[in-house]
C-alpha positions as CSV (number, residue, x, y, z in Angstrom):
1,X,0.0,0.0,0.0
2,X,1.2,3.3,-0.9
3,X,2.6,5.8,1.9
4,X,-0.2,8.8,2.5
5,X,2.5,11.3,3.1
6,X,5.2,10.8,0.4
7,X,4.9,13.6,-2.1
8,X,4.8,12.4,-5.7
9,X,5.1,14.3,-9.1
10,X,4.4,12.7,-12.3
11,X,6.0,14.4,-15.2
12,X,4.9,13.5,-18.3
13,X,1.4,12.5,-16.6
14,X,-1.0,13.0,-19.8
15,X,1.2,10.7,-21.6
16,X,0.7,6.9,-22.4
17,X,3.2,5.8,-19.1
18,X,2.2,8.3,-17.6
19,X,-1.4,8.1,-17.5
20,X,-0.2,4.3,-16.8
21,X,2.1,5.4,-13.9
22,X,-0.8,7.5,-12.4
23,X,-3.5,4.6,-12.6
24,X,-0.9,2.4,-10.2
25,X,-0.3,4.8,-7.9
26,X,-3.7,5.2,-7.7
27,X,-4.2,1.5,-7.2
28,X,-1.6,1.3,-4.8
29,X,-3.2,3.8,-2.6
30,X,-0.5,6.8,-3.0
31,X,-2.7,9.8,-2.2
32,X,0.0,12.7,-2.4
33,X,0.2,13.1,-6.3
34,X,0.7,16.0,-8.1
35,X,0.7,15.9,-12.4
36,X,3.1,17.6,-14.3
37,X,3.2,18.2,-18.1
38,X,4.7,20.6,-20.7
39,X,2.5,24.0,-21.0
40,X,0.6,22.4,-24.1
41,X,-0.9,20.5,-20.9
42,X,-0.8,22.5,-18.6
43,X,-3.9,23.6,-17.0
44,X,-5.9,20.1,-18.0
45,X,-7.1,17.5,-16.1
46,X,-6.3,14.0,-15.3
47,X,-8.1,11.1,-14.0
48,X,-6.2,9.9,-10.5
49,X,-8.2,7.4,-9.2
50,X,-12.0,8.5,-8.0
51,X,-10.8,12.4,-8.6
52,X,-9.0,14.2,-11.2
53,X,-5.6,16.4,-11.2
54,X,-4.5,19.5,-12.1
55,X,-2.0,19.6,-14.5
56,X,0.6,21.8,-13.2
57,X,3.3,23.2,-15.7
58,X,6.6,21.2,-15.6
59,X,9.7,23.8,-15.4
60,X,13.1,23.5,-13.4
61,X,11.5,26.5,-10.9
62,X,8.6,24.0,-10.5
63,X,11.0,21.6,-8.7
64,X,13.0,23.6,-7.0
65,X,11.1,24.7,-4.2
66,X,11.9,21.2,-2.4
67,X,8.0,19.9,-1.9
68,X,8.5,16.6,-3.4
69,X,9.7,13.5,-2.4
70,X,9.9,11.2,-5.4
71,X,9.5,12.3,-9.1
72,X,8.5,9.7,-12.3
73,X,9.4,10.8,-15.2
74,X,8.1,10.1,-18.5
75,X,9.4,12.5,-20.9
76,X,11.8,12.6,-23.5
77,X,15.7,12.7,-23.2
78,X,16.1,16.4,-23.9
79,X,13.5,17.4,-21.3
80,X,14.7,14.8,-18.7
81,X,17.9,16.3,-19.1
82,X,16.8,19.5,-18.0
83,X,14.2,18.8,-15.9
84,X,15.4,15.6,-13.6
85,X,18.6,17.5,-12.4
86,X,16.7,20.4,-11.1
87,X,14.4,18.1,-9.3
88,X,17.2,16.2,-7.9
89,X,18.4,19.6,-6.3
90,X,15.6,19.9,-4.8
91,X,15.8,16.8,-2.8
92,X,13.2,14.7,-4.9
93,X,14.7,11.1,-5.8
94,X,14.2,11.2,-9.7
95,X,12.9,8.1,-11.4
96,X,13.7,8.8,-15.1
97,X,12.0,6.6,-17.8
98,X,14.1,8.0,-20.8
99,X,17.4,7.1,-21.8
100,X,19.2,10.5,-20.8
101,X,20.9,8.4,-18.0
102,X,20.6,5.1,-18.1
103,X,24.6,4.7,-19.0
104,X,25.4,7.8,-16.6
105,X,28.0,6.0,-14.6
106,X,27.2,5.8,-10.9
107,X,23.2,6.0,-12.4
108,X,21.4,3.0,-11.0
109,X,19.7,1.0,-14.2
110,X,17.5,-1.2,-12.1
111,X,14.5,-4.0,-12.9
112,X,12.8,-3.9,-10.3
113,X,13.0,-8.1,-9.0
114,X,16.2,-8.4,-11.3
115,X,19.0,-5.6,-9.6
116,X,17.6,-3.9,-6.8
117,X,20.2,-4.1,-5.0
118,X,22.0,-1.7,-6.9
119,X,19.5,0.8,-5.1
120,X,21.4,3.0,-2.7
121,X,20.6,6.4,-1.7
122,X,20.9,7.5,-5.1
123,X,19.2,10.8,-6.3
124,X,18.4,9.6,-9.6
125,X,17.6,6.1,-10.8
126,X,17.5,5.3,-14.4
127,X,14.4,2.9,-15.7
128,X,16.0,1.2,-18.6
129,X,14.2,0.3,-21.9
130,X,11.4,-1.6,-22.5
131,X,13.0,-4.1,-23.9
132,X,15.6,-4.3,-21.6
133,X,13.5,-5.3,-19.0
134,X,11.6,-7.7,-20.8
135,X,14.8,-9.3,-21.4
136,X,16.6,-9.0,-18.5
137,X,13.9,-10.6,-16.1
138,X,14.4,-14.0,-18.4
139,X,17.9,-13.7,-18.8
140,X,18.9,-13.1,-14.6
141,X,17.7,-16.6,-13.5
142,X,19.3,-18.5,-16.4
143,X,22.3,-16.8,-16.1
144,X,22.7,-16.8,-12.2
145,X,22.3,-20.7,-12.9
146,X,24.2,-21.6,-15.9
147,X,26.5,-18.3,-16.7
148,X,25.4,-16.6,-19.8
149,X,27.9,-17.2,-23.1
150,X,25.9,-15.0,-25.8
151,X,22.3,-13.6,-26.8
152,X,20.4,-13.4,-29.9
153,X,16.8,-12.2,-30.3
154,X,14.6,-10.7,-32.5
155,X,12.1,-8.3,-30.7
156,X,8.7,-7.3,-32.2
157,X,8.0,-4.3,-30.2
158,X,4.0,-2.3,-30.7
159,X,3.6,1.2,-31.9
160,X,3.2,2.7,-28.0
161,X,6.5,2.1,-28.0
162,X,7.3,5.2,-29.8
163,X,4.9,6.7,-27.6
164,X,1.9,8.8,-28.3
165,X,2.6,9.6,-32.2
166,X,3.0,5.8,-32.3
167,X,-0.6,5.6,-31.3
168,X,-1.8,7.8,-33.2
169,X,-0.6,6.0,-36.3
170,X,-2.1,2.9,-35.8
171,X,-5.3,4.0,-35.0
172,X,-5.8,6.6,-38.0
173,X,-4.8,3.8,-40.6
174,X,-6.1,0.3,-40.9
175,X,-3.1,-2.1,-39.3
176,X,-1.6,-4.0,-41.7
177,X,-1.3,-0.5,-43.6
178,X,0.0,1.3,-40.5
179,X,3.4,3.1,-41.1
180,X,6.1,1.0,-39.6
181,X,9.2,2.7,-40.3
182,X,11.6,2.3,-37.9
183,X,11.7,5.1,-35.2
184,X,15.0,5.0,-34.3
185,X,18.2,6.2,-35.6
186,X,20.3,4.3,-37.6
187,X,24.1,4.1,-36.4
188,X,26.2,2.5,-38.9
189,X,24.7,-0.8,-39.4
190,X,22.4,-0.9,-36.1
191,X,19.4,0.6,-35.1
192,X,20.0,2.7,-31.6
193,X,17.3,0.5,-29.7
194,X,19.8,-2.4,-31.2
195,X,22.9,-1.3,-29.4
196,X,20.8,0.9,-26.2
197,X,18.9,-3.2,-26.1
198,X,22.9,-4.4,-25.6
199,X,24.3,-1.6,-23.4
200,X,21.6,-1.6,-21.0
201,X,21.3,-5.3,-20.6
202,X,24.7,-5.7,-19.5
203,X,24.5,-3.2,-17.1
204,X,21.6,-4.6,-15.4
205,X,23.3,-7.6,-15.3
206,X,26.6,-6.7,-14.4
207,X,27.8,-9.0,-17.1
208,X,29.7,-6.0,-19.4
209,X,31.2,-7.9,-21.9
210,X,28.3,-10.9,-22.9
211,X,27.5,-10.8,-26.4
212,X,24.3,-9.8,-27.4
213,X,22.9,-9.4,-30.8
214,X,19.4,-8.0,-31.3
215,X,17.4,-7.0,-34.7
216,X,14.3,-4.9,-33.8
217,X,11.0,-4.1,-35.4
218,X,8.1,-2.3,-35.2
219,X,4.6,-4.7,-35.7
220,X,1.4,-3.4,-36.2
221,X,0.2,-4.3,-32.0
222,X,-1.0,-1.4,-30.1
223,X,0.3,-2.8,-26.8
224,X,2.5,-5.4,-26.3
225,X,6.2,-6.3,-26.9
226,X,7.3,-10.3,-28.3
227,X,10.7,-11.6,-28.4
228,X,12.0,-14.6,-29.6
229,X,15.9,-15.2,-27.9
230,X,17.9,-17.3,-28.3
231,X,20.5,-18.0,-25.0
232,X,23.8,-20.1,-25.0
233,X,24.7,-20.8,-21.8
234,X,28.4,-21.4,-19.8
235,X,27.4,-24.9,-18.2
236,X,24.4,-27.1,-20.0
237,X,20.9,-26.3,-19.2
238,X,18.0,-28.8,-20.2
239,X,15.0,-27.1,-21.1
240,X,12.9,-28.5,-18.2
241,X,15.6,-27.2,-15.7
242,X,15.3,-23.6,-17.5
243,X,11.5,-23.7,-17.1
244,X,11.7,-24.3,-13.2
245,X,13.8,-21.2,-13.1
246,X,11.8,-19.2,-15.0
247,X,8.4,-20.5,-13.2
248,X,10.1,-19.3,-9.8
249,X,11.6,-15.9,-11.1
250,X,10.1,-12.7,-10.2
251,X,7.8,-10.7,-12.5
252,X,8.3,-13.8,-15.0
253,X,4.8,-16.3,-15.9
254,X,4.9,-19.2,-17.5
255,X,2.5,-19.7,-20.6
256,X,1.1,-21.5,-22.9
257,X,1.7,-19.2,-26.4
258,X,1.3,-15.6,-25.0
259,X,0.5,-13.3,-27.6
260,X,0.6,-9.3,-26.9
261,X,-3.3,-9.4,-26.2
262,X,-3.1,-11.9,-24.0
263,X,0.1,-9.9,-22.3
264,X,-1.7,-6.4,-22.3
265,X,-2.6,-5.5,-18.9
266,X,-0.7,-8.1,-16.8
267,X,2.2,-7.5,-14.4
268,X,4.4,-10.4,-15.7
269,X,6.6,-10.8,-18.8
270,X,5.3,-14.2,-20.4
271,X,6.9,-16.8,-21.1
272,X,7.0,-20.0,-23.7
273,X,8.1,-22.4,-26.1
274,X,11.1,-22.9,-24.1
275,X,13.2,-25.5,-26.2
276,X,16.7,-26.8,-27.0
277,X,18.6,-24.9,-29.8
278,X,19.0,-27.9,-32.0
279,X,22.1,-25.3,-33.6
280,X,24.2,-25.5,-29.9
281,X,24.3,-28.0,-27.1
282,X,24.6,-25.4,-24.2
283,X,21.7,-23.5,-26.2
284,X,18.0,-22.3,-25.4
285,X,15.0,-21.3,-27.3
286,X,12.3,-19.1,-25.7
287,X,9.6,-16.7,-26.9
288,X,8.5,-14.0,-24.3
289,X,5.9,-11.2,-24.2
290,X,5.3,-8.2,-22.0
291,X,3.1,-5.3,-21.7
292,X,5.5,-2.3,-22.4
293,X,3.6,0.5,-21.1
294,X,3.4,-1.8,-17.6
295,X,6.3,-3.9,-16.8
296,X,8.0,-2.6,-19.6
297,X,8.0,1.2,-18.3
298,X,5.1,2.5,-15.5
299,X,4.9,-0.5,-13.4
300,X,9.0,-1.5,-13.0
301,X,9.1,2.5,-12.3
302,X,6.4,2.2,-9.5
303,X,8.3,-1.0,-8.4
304,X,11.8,0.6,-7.7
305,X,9.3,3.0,-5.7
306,X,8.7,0.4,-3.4
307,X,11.9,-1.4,-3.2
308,X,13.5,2.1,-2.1
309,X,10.4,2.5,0.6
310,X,11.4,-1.2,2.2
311,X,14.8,-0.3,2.2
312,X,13.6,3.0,3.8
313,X,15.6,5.3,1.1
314,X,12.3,7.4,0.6
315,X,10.4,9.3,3.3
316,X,8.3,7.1,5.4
C-alpha cells in the first residue's frame, strides 16, 4: 500500500506511461500526487483514481522549491535532461523513464525483482528500456544458474512504444497498412534501440562484456512487446531445468503461447516455447511477451518505488 505522506510528481502524466504510472499509484493507494506536463498540458485535467488532477506546468522553478519526495518521469531525453537535475536539487529522488541516463555512470539502471540491489541512496535512478526489461527478467535466473555465453533475439515491439505519435498511427490507418518505419536512428549498421537493447542489458546484469545481438521491429500491435531469444549458456541447461527457473523468477509467468493481447494489462513478462537450440548443445530457445507501457516502463518504475520504501531510502 502506498505511503499517504510521500509527495509524488508525475512528469509527463497526460502521456501513455504516464497516464499508466498514475492509474498504479492510484491503485496502490498513493494519495499525495501532483501531475506535471509541458505547458501544451498545462492547465488540464487528469483522472487519479476516483478524482481528477491538475496539470501543473513542468519547469526547473517547479522543482525547485523542495515539496516533493519522489518524481517519475516520462518525458523525452532532452527534457529529462533538464528537468530531472533540477528536481534532484531539490531533494526529490528522480525516477527517469528516458534514456538521458541510463549509462550515466554511478546512475542505477534497475529492474525492479532483477537488480535492486544496486538501489542506494541515489538521487536519480535510471528505468531502462522496455526491452531491456523484458529481457533482463528472463535472462537473470538463467544466467545466475548456468552463466550466460551470448544472446540473440529478434524483438517485435507495438507502436506505443514510440509513444503517443506511435498511437496515433495505428489508430488513424487500418493495421496491416500502418506506417512502420523504424523510429529510431540508424548508427552504422544498427538501429540505436539495437545497441541501447545491448548496453543496458549488460548493465543490469553486471555482465559487461556478454555478447548480445538483437534485430528490432516495429509490428502493427497497439500494446504489447514479443521476443524470440535465443541464449547459449556457460554450463548445459536442459529445457525442463530452464523452465523451473523461470516458473520461480520474479515478475516472470509461465505460458502456454502468450500473444501481446493476452500480455496487455498483466504485471508479468510471459513466457513460452522454451526448447533446446538444435544449432548448440549449451543452447535455449524461448519466446516471451510483455506489456511495455506496464512492466516494460510505468509499473517496473512504480516498483523501484517500493523497493526504495522497504529499504527506507524514501520518506516514510
Amino acid at each position: 500500500m502506498g505511503t499517504p505522506d510521500l509527495r509524488i510528481g508525475v512528469v509527463g502524466a497526460t502521456g501513455a506511461v504516464g497516464t499508466v504510472t498514475l492509474q498504479l499509484l492510484a491503485e496502490r493507494g498513493f494519495e499525495n500526487v501532483r501531475a506535471f506536463a509541458s505547458s501544451r498540458s498545462a492547465g488540464k485535467t487528469v483522472v487519479y483514481g476516483d478524482r481528477e488532477l491538475a496539470v501543473e506546468e513542468a519547469t526547473p522553478e517547479a522543482f525547485a522549491s523542495g515539496n516533493l519526495d519522489l518524481c517519475f518521469f516520462s518525458v523525452g531525453t532532452e527534457a529529462s535532461l533538464e528537468l530531472v537535475p533540477a528536481a534532484a536539487a531539490g531533494g526529490a529522488v528522480c525516477i527517469d523513464k528516458s534514456d538521458a541516463f541510463r549509462l550515466t555512470e554511478g546512475v542505477p539502471l534497475v529492474v525492479a525483482g532483477v537488480n535492486d540491489e544496486v538501489l542506494n541512496g541515489d538521487e536519480i535512478v535510471a528505468n531502462p528500456n522496455c526491452s531491456a526489461i523484458q529481457l533482463a527478467c528472463v535472462l537473470k535466473p538463467l544466467s545466475d544458474a548456468a552463466g550466460l555465453a551470448g544472446v540473440r533475439l529478434a524483438t517485435y515491439q507495438s507502436m506505443s512504444g514510440a509513444g503517443d505519435a506511435g498511437i496515433e498511427r495505428l489508430r488513424a490507418t487500418q493495421p496491416m497498412e500502418a506506417d512502420l518505419a523504424m523510429d529510431w536512428d540508424l548508427e552504422g549498421d544498427e538501429f540505436s534501440e539495437e545497441s541501447k537493447l545491448r548496453a543496458e542489458t549488460r548493465k543490469i546484469l553486471g555482465l559487461p562484456d556478454v555478447p548480445i545481438q538483437a534485430t528490432c521491429v516495429r509490428v502493427p500491435v497497439l500494446v504489447g512487446h514479443s521476443q524470440a531469444t535465443w541464449v547459449e549458456t556457460v554450463e548445459p541447461l536442459s529445457p525442463d531445468e530452464a523452465s523451473e527457473l523461470l516458473a520461480a523468477a520474479p515478475h516472470v509467468r509461465l505460458a502456454e503461447f502468450p500473444t501481446p493481447k493476452e500480455a496487455a494489462g498483466e504485471d508479468d513478462v510471459l513466457v513460452a516455447r522454451i526448447r533446446q537450440d538444435l544449432t548448440d548443445r549449451r543452447g535455449l530457445a524461448l519466446w516471451s511477451v510483455c506489456d511495455n507501457l506496464r512492466k516494460g516502463a510505468a509499473l517496473n518504475a512504480v516498483q523501484i518505488a517500493e523497493a526504495l520504501l522497504e529499504r527506507r531510502l524514501l520518506p516514510a
